[in-house]
N, C-alpha and C positions, 0 to 999 in steps of 0.2 A: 467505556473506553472505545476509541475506534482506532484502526490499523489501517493505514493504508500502504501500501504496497507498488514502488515504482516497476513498471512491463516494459513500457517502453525505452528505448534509447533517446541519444539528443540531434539525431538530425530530422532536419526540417523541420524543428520547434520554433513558435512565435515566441518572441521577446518577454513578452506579456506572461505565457505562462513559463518558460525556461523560470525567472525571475520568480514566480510562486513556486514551482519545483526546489529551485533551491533556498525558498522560504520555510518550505515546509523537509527542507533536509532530506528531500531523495536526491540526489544526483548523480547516483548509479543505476545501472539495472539491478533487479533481484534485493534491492535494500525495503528494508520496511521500517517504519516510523507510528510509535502511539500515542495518541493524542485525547486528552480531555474534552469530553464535546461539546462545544459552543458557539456560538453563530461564527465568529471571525473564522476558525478549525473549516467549519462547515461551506464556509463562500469560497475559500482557499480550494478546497477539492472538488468543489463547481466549478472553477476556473479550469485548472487537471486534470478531469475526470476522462479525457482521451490517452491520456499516457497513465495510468494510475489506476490498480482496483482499489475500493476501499469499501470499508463496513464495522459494524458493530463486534468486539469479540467478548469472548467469557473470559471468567479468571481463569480459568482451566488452559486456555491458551496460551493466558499472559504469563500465568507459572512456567508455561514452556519455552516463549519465549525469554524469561529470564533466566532459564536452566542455560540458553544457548549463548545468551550476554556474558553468564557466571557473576551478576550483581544484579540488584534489583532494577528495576526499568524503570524510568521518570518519565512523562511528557516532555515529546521530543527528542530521544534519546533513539538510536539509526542503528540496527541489527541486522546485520548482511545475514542475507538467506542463499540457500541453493535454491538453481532451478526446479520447478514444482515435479515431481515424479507425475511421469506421462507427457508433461507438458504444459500450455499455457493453452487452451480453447483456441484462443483468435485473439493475435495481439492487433487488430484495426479494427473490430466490432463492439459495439454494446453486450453488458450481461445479458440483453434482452432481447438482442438478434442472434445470442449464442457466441457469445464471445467472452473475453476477458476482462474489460473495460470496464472503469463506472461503476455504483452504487452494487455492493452486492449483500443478501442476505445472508449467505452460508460463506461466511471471511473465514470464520473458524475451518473449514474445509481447506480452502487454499493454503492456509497458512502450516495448516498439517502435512500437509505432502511439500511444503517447503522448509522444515526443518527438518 
């Protein structure tokens, strides 16, 4: 399963991705959304990947996330989070300039200090 997880806000969004945003049902801050992986999921969060963390999570996650729903969690289905304890790195950089943005390996990390 992958998580992704809306950082940013909606000003100064392009059309283009505002419109995948709320394809993919973030259009809040602090919302996260799970999704089954497959190429359509996948080109979706290349499109958003500046306003959006996203990654691979365990069940261990998902459990928790649907401790916080109180029902089980289906593909697609929008589970408002709090802000992550400490904070967000860097809502304008890449994971890989040190920031919050885009593809990340340790989703399960974020996603813990945000519920």
């Amino acid at each position: 399963m992958i998580a992704a997880v809306r950082v940013r806000g909606d000003v100064d969004v392009r059309q283009k991705v505002s419109r995948t945003l709320q394809d993919l049902n973030l259009e809040k801050r602090n919302s996260c959304v799970v999704f089954e992986d497959n190429d359509s999921v996948r080109g979706m969060l290349k499109v958003s990947k500046d306003y959006i963390a996203f990654g691979e999570i365990s069940e261990e996650t998902l459990e928790k996330l649907s401790e916080r729903k109180g029902k089980e969690i289906e593909s697609g289905d929008v589970i408002r989070l709090s802000p992550p304890t400490g904070g967000f790195k860097g809502t304008k950089r890449q994971v890989g300039q040190g920031g919050s943005l885009g593809k990340r390996e340790n989703m399960d990390e974020l996603i813990q200090k945000m519920v």
